[in-house]
N, C-alpha and C positions, 0 to 999 in steps of 0.2 A: 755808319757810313752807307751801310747800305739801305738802309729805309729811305737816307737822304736821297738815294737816287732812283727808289723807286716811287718817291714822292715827285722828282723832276720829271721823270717819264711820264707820272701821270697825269701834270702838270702843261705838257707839253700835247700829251696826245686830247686831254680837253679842249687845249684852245687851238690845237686842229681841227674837231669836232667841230667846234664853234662855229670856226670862220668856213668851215665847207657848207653848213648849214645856214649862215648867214649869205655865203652870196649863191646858194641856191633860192635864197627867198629874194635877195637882190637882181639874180633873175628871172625869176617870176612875175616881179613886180614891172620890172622893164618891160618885157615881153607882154603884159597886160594894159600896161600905157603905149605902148607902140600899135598895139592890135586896136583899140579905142581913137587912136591920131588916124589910123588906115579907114576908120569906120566913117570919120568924120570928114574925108576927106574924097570917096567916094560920090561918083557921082551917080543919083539915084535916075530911074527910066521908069517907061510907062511899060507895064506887064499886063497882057489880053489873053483871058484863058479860065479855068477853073477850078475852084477851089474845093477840096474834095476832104472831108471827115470822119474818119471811123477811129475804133479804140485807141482814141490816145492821141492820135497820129493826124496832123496839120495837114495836105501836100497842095502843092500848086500842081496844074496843066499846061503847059504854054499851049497858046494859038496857033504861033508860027509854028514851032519846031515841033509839038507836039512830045517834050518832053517833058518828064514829073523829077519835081524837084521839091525837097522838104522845106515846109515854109512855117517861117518864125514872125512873131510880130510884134514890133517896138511899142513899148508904152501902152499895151493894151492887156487887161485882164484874161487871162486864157480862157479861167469858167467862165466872163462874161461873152465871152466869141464862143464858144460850146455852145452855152445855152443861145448865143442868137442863131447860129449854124442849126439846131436842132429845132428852133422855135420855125426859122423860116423853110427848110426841108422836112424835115416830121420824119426822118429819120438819117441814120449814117451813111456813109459813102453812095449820095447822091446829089451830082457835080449842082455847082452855082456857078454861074457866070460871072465872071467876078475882074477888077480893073485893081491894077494894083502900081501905086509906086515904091519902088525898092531897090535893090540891090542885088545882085549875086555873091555869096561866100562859098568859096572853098575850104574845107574844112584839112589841116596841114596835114592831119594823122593818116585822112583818107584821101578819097576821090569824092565823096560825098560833098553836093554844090547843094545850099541852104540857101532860098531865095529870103529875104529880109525885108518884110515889108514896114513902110512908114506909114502910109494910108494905104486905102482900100476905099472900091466902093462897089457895090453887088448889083448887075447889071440888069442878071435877068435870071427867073429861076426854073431851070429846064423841068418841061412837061407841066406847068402852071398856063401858058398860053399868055399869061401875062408879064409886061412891063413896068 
């Protein structure tokens, strides 16, 4: 009798386990299609400013506001923007003029705003004299 009921407890606190584990993946998963419908739904702007490279590290410049904000880039190969970032400065953290459309995200955990960009195009690259 008594195995019998330490087999039901065990029995019981499994599929406790379970279902706490199942709907923390159930909202996860929510929470991942919700954040992807808010992505899509956003509407992207033109961003004037510069885009600036060193270890590791993306960030944009605004024009206007003259604020830096981390920038992420949709659909595009990281080492393939590294290497074009380093190919056209010849080295890091030396700004490129740069037109960007994107977004801003707020990141939930923090205060940290990720600029999100969709395109780009590189305007002009300071201390080259050229266009």
């Amino acid at each position: 009798m008594i195995n019998y009921f330490k087999y039901l407890i065990l029995f019981f606190l499994v599929i406790n386990l379970n279902s706490t584990y199942a709907k923390n993946k159930i909202q996860l998963v929510f929470n991942l299609i919700q954040q992807e419908l808010l992505d899509e739904n956003i509407e992207t702007q033109n961003y004037f400013g510069w885009w600036i490279y060193g270890e590791g590290q993306h960030l944009f410049k605004d024009e206007k506001t003259l604020q830096e904000w981390d920038l992420e880039f949709l659909n595009e190969d990281m080492k393939e923007l590294e290497k074009l970032y380093l190919a056209v400065c010849e080295m890091e953290y030396f700004p490129m003029e740069f037109q960007i459309t994107g977004y801003l995200k707020k990141t939930n955990n923090s205060e940290k705003i990720t600029l999100i960009a969709q395109s780009f195009k590189i305007l002009y690259i300071q201390g080259c004299g050229e266009q």
